[in-house]
N, C-alpha and C positions, 0 to 999 in steps of 0.2 A: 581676970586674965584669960586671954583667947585659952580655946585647948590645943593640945601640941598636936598640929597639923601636918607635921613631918617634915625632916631636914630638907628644906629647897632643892640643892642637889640630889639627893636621892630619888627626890621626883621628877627628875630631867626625862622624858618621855613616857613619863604613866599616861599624860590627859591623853595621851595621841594614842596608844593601847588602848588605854579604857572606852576612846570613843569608836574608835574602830570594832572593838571587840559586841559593843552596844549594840551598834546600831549591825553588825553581823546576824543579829536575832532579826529584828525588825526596825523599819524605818521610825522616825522620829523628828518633831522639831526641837530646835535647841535646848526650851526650858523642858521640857519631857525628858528630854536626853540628861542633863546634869541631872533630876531627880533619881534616873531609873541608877544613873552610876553612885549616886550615894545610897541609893537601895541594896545595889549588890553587891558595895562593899561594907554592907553592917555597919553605914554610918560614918566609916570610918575617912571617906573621902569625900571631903565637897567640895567642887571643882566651879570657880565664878564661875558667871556668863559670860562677865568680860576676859577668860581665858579660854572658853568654851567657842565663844565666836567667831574670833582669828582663827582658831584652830580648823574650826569648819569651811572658814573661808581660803585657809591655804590648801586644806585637806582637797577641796572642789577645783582649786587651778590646777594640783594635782593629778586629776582625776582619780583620786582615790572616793569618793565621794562625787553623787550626782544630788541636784534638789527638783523641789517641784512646789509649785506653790497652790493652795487650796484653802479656800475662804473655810471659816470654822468662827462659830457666835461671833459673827458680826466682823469682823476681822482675819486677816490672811497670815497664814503661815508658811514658812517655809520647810520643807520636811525634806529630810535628807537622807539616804539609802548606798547602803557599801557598792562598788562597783567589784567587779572582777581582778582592776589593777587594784583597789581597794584594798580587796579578798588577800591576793599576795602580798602587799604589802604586811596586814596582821598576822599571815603566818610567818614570816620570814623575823616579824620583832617577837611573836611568843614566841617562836625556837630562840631568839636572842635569850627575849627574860629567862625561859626555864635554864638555859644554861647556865646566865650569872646568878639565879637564885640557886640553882645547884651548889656551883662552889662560895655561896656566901654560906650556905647551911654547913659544909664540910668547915669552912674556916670557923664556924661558930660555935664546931665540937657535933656536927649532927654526924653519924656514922662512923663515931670515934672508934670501934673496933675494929670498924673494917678498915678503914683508912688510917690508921698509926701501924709502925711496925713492931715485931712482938719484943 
């Protein structure tokens, strides 16, 4: 049996965080990119190509995302790089995430002292 890859719903906008967030460090093409995001999250997320893709290709109509292409062993890639719209875009969904991950942690008993009343 696969391993538990996480409730579909739950993952309604992680790939588009996680690739944004990526490629914020540095440029990348596609199969780089899904490695380096199961790199940094201990494994825990692997994201197809075939979900990886689209994403890159809407992200660039966009302009959240520019590319370029550049031969490498014998074949051409395409490498992709956060733009400025890009930029604000990521910041505006991690202020989203840290805020629902805030109140998911209070709903699931984290800062139970401070937040019950006495």
């Amino acid at each position: 049996m696969k391993k538990d890859a996480g409730n579909a719903n739950l993952m309604n906008g992680v790939p588009e965080l996680l690739i944004l967030r990526t490629l914020s460090r540095r440029e990348m093409y596609g199969y780089e990119l899904v490695r380096a995001i199961h790199a940094s999250t201990g494994e825990k997320i692997l994201l197809s190509e075939g979900c990886v893709y689209p994403l890159l290709h809407a992200m660039e109509r966009k302009k959240w995302l520019a590319s370029r292409r550049a031969a490498a062993d014998g074949r051409t890639r395409v490498y992709y790089r956060l733009t400025p719209k890009g930029n604000q875009r990521l910041e505006k969904i991690v202020s989203q995430w840290n805020g629902m991950s805030s109140a998911i942690h209070l709903a699931l008993g984290g800062d139970r002292e401070q937040s019950m009343p006495a």
